[in-house]
LUMMI-449850 format. One record per residue (C-alpha): x, y, z; residue in three letters. Coordinates in steps of 0.1 Angstrom, whole numbers, plus 5000, padded with zeros to 4 digits. Layout:
! residues N
XYZALA
...
//
This chain:
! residues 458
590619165558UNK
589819055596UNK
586618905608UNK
585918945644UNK
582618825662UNK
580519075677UNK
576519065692UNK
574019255677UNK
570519235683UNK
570718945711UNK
572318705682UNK
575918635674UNK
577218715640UNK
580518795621UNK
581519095610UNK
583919115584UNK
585919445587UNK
587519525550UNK
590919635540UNK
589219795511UNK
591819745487UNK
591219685448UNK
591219325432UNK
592019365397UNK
589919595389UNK
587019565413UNK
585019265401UNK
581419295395UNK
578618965391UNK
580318905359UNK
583919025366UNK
584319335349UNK
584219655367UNK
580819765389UNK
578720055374UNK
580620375385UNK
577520485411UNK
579020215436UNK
582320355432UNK
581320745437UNK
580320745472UNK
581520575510UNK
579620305531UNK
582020425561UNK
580220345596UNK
577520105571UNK
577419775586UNK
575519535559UNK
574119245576UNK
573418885554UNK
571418605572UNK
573518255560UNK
572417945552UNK
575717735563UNK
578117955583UNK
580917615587UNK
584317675580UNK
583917615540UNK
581217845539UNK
583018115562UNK
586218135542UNK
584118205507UNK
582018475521UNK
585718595533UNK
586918565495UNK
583318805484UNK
583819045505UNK
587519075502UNK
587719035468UNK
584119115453UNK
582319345473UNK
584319605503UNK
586619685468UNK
583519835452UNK
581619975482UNK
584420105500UNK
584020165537UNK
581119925544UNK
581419595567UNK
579819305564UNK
577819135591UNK
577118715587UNK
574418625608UNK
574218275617UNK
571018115624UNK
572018005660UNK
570917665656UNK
567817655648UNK
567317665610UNK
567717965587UNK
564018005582UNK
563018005618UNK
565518255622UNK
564518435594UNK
560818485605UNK
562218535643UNK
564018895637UNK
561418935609UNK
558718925633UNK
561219145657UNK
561419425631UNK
564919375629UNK
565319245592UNK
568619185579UNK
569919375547UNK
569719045526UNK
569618655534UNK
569918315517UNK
566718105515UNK
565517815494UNK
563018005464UNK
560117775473UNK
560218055507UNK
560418355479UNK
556118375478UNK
555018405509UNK
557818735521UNK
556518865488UNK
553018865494UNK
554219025532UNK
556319255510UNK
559319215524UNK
561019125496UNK
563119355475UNK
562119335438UNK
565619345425UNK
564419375389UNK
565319735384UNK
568319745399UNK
569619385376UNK
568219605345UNK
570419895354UNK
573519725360UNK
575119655328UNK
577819445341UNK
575419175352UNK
574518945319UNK
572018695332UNK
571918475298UNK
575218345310UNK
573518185338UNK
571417855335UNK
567717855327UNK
566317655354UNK
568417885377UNK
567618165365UNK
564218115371UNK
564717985404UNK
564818345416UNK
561318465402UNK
557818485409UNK
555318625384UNK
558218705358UNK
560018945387UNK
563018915397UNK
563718825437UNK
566818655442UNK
569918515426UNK
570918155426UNK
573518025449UNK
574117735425UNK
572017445408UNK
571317125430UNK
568216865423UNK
567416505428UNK
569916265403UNK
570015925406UNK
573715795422UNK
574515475411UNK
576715195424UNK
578715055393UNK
579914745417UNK
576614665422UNK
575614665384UNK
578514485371UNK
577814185398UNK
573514195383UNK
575814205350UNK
573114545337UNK
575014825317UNK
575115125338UNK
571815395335UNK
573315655308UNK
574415955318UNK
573316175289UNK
569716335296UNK
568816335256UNK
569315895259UNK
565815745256UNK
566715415266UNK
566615515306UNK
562815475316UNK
561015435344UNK
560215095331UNK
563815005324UNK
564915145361UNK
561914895375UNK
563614585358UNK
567114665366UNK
565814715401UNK
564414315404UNK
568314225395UNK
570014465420UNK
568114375450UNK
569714125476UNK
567013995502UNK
567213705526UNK
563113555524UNK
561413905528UNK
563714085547UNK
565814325519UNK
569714315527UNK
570614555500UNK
567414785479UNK
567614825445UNK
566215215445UNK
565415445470UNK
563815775464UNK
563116075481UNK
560016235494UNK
560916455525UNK
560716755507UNK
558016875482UNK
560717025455UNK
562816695456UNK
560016495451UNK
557816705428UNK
561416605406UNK
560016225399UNK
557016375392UNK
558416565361UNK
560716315352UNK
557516065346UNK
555816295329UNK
554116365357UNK
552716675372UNK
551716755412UNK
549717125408UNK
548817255374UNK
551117545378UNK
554117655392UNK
553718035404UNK
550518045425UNK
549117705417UNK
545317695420UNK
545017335421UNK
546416985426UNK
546316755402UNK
548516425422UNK
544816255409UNK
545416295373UNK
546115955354UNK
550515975353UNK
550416075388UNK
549215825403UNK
550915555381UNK
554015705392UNK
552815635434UNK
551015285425UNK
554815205406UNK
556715335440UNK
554615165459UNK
554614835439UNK
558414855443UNK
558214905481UNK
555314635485UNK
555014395456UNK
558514365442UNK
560414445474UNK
563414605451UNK
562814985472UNK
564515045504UNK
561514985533UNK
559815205550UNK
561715135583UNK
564915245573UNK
563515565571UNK
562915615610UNK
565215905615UNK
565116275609UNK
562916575628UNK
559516475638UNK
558616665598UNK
560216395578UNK
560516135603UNK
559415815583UNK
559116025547UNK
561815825523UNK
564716005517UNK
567916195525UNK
569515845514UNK
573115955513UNK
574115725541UNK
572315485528UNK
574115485498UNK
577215525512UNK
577115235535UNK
576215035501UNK
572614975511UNK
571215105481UNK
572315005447UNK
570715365431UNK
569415625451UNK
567615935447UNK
569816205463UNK
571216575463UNK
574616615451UNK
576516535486UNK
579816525464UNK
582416545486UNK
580816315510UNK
580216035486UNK
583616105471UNK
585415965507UNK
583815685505UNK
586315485479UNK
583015325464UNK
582715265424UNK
579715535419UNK
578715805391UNK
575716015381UNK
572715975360UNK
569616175353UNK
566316045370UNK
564515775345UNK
562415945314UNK
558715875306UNK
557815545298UNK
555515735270UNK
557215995253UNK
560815975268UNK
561316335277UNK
564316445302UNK
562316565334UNK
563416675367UNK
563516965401UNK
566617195396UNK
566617325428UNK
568617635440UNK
568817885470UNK
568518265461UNK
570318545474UNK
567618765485UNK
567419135495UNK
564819225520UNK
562419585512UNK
563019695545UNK
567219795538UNK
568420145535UNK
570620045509UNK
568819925482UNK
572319965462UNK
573719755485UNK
571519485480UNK
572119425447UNK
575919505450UNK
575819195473UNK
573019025456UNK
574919025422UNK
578518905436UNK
576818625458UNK
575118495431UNK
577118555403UNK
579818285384UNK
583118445410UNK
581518285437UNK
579918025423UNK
583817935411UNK
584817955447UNK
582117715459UNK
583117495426UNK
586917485436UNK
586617435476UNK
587317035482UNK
584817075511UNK
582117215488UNK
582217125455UNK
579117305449UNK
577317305410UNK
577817595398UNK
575117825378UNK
576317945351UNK
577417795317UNK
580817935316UNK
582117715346UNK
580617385332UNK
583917255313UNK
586017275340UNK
583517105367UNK
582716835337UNK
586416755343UNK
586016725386UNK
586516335385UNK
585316145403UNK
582816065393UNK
583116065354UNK
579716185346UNK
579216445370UNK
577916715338UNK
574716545347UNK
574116755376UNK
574917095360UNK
572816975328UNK
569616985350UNK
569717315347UNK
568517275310UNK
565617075313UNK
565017075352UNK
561417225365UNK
561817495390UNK
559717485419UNK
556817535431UNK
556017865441UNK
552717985463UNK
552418115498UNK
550917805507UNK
554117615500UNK
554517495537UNK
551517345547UNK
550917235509UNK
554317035519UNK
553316895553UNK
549916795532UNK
551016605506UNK
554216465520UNK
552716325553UNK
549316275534UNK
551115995514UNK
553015825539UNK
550015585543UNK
550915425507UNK
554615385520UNK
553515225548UNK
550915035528UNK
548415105549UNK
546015295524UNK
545315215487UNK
547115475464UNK
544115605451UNK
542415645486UNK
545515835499UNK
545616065470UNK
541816175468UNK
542416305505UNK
545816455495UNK
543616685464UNK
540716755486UNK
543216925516UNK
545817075494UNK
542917225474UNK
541217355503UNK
544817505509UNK
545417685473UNK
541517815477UNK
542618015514UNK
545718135497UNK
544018275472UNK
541718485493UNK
//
């Protein structure tokens, strides 16, 4: 296979040119062989164009590894096309060459994006095509990521692998407060909200006022991740998740869970400040979160984080895994399982296509890939990879982010998502910066976000 770069369109993108010879015997999604319509005909002169989300060097030599190995074997003659989102963001780019009429083939996008190019219809429904293909066994895939790619029970997209907010702990930091580490098992109902609070008043290090080292930092710059500590109290933020008609951040474990956060912040000074959080795009700019560094400069004694594996793995620190604390009420697991889809847009020629790429992207070959690179280290999707990434050490517990996949909530899905985000993220910023009382901040969250749900449903 070689891989040239070429300009289409006014943007700069790969295309990988294919050798077209057989691996094995032409894996499919599931690694047997692809339904026999894909191998009847030529894609000569086809060029199949994918908008990435991550075009680095890890993420260019696994796309190498589908093609070569996955998908030019079972389409033969067709070229594949990686469009980069020239700097600024895959969405924007997305809705640029969208709005050009120049729609890729199929792109990667985070599913909370899935509702609002389906109501535009420019989404491919891929259910049809997944029902046809009998190679393509979806109960091997996790539940939280299977759903990830649906929106009123059809399917849209395929999961590029499970991610969500876990809690990182450091275990030097817990033996000093001499506390037992949080358990890593999400059925253990000993790990509450109340339990986290109390550690929290032993972890923290502060000289007078000033903290020197938080006890627990969590993470509110995007909706999905933070709609996660929602669930894991018990907690809910709009009463459903596909096309949610209202918000409910008033109802009674809602705001517990804010007055708690903020307590932390304000009264008990055990969370990381709201000045350490002066960084980021003018969007999240002062939101908590995104508190790898944090954590990795040992600022933070647990934090509320994506996986960031191989990052946190360089660090040398003592660290490991845990699932966000459970109810203080009835002790449930709760949590976001996140995942980015493999979508196909309406608008392709090649509807076969689509789903030949669709199905390889996002099923458990490339999810190995992503599993195995040292640069990646991605969770994988489906059940059949989780012994061997149990057994990725260190850390020892790192099951606990595949597991989310079992209980995790998917999220939230309307075609209001981004300014229901910009609403109730920036909306509660005042109770971070204690400058509103929590239940001030959250009337005028409901009342907006409402408003929102009531256009969209218009």
């Amino acid at each position: 296979m070689s891989l040239r770069r070429t300009t289409r369109r006014s943007f700069h993108g790969g295309v990988f040119a294919g050798t077209s010879t057989l691996f094995g015997a032409a894996c499919s999604a599931s690694g047997s062989s692809p339904p026999p319509a894909a191998r009847s005909r030529t894609y000569e002169g086809v060029v199949f164009q994918h908008l990435a989300k991550g075009t680095g060097v890890p993420d260019m030599r696994n796309y190498e590894r589908v093609i070569a190995e996955l998908f030019e074997p079972a389409f033969p003659g067709v070229k594949v096309e990686i469009i980069p989102d020239g700097g600024i963001g895959y969405w924007e780019k997305l809705q640029a060459i969208l709005a050009a009429g120049t729609p890729p083939d199929a792109a990667q996008q985070d599913e909370y994006f899935m509702a609002h190019l389906i109501k535009k219809g420019q989404l491919l429904e891929l259910t049809p095509l997944q029902v046809k293909d009998r190679s393509f066994d979806p109960k091997g895939m996790y539940e939280g990521a299977w759903r990830a790619g649906h929106f009123k029970d059809k399917l849209y997209g395929l999961s590029a692998g499970i991610f969500g907010p876990m809690l990182k702990f450091n275990m030097d930091h817990f033996d000093e407060a001499g506390l037992p580490y949080p358990p890593a098992d999400p059925r253990n109902p000993s790990w509450t909200w109340s339990r986290m609070r109390e550690d929290a008043k032993k972890l923290a290090r502060r000289t007078g006022n000033q903290i020197e080292r938080a006890a627990f930092a969590w993470d509110a710059r995007f909706l999905s991740r933070f709609s996660g500590h929602f669930y894991a109290y018990g907690a809910r933020v709009v009463d459903r998740l596909d096309d949610p008609t209202r918000c409910v951040l008033d109802e009674p474990r809602s705001v517990e869970l804010l007055q708690l956060l903020h307590d932390m912040q304000h009264v008990d000074l055990t969370a990381a400040p709201a000045d350490w959080y002066r960084f980021g795009s003018a969007r999240v700019n002062g939101l908590p979160g995104d508190n790898g560094a944090l954590f990795r400069e040992g600022k933070v004694a647990m934090s509320v984080e994506l996986l960031e594996l191989a990052a946190t793995r360089r660090t040398g620190l003592r660290w490991d895994y845990a699932p966000l604390p459970r109810s203080n009420t009835d002790g449930k697991a709760g949590g976001f399982v996140g995942s980015n889809v493999f979508t196909g847009m309406k608008a392709s020629r090649y509807p076969e296509l689509v789903w030949g790429w669709v199905s390889r992207m996002g099923g458990p070959k490339y999810h190995e890939f992503r599993m195995r690179d040292p640069d990646i280290l991605n969770t994988p999707a489906w059940k059949s990879l989780l012994v061997e990434y149990a057994k990725m050490t260190p850390p020892d517990n790192i099951k606990a982010n595949i597991e989310l996949g079992e209980y995790g909530m998917s999220s939230i899905m309307s075609t209001a998502y981004v300014e229901m985000q910009d609403e109730v993220l920036n909306g509660l910023k005042p109770i971070w910066n204690n400058e509103a009382p929590v239940r001030q901040a959250v009337a005028d969250v409901v009342r907006k976000v409402n408003d929102l749900l009531k256009d969209a449903a218009r």
